[in-house]
C-alpha positions in Angstrom: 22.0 -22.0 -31.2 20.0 -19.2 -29.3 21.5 -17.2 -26.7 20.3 -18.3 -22.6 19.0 -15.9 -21.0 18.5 -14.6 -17.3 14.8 -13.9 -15.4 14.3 -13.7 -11.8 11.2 -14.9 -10.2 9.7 -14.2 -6.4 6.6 -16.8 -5.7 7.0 -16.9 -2.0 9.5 -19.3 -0.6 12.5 -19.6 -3.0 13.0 -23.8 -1.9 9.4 -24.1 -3.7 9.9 -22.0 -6.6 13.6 -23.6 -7.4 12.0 -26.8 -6.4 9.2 -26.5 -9.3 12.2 -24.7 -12.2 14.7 -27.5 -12.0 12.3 -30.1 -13.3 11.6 -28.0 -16.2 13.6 -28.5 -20.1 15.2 -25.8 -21.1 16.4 -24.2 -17.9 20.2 -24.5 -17.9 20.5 -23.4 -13.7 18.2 -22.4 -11.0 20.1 -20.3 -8.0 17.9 -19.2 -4.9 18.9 -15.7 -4.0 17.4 -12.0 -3.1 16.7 -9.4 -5.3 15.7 -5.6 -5.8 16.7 -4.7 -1.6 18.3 -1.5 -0.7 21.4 -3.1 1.4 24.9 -4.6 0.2 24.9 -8.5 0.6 22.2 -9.6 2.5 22.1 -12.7 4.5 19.1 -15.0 5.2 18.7 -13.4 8.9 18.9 -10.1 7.4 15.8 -10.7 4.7 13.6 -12.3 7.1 13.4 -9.0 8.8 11.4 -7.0 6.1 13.6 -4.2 6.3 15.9 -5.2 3.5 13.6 -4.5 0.5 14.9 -8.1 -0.8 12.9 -10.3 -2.1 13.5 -14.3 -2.0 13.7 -15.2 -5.3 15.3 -17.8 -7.9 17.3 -17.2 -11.0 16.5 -18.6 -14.0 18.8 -19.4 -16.6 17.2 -20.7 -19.5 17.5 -22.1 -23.5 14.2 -19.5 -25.0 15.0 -22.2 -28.0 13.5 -25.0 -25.8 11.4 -22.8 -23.0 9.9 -19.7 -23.8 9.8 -16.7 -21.3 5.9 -17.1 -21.7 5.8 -20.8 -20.9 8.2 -20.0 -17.9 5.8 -17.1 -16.5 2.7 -19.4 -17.7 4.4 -22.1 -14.8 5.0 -19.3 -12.3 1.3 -17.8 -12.4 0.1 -21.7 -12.2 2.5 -22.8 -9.2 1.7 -19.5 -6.5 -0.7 -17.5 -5.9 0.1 -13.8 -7.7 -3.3 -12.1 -6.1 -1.5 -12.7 -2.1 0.1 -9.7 -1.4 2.9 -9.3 0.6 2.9 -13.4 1.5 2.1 -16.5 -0.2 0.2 -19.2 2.2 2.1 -19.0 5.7 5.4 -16.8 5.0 4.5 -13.7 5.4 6.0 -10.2 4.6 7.4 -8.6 1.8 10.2 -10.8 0.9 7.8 -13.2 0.1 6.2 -10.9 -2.1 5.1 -12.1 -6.3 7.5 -10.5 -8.3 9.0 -10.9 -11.7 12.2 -9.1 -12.2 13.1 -9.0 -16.4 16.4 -8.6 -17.5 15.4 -8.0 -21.3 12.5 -5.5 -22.8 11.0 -8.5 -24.4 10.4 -10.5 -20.9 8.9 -7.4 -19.5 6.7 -7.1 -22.6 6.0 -10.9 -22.2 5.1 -10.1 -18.4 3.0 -7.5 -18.9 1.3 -9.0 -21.4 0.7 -12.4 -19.4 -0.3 -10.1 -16.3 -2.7 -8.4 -18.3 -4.5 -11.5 -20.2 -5.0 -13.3 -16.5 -6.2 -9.7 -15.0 -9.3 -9.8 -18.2 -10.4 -13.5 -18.1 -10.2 -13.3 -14.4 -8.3 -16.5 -14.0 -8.1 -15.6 -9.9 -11.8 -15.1 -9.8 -11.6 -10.9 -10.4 -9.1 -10.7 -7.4 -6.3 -8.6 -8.7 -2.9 -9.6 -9.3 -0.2 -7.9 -7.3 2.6 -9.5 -9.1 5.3 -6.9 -9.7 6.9 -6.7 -12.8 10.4 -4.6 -12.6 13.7 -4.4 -13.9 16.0 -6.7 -12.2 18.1 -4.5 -9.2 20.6 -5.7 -6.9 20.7 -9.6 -7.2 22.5 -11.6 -4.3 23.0 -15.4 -4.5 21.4 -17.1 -0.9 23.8 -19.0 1.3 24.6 -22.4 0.4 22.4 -24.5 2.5 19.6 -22.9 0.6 20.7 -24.3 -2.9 19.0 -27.2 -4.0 17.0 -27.7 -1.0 13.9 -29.7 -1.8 16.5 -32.3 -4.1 18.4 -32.8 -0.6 15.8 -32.5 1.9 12.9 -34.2 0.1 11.1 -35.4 3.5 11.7 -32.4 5.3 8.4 -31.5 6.9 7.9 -28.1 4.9 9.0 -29.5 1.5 6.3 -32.3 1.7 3.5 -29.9 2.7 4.5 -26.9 0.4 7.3 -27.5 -2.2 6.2 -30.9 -3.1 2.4 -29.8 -4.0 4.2 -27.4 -6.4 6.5 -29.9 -8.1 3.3 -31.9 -8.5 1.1 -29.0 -10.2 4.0 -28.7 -12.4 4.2 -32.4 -13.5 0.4 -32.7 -13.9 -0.6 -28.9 -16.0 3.0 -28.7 -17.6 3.7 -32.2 -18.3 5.5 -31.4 -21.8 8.4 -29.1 -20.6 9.2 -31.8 -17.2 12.3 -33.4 -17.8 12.6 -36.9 -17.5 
């Protein structure tokens, strides 16, 4: 039995991003939170102002004997955009910035390595990736109502335009690690 283990991944919108990781085998939980601000515990209003340093983000834990770190990062680089800085689509600012935040030396080798490989076969078209590959800092979980959003609010206006596109991409390029 292999140990879970812990990454942290910013795509933009943390509802679209846990939205796409709960579907996948081998993640154990998926929490929406911030990560790698400058501030003690911040809230939702708080983040949305940019000054925080947080970035939205979801927490992976995950079984690397069904899911590797590489097929997780593989789903991340496929589901947002990693060459938007700063914003992905509408949301805008730096807490909506591409980030990967490793909590072991091998998912930061896996990272780079991943980063790297797209950069050299130009997967984006030459535009450069601004993903951030870090240490995981301060993590905070989000409020409540932002946990499992998409499952609750399926036909909410922004999870049918944005989140459910995602969840969509995953089922069709990833079809092997979707649960049932």
């Amino acid at each position: 039995m292999s140990q879970e283990q812990t990454l942290v991944l910013g795509g933009g919108c943390f509802w679209c991003t846990e939205a796409v990781y709960v579907k996948v085998r081998g993640v154990t939980d998926v929490e929406s939170g911030y990560a790698n601000g400058h501030t003690g515990r911040p809230s939702y209003q708080d983040v949305c102002t940019g000054t925080t340093g947080y970035n939205e983000v979801v927490r992976l834990t995950y079984d690397p004997a069904i899911v590797s770190t590489r097929q997780l990062l593989e789903i991340f680089f496929v589901v947002h955009d990693p060459t938007q800085l700063n914003a992905q689509g509408h949301d805008v600012g730096t807490q909506y910035r591409s980030g990967i935040y490793y909590t072991t030396p091998e998912q930061k080798e896996v990272a780079d390595g991943l980063v790297r490989e797209l950069s050299q076969d130009k997967v984006y078209g030459g535009a450069p990736i601004v993903t951030e590959v870090l240490p995981l800092g301060p993590y905070w979980p989000a409020e409540d109502y932002h946990q499992d959003f998409f499952e609750r609010n399926p036909t909410q206006g922004y999870c049918l335009a944005v989140a459910a596109p995602k969840v969509e991409k995953l089922r069709k390029t990833f079809a092997a690690l979707v649960r049932d």
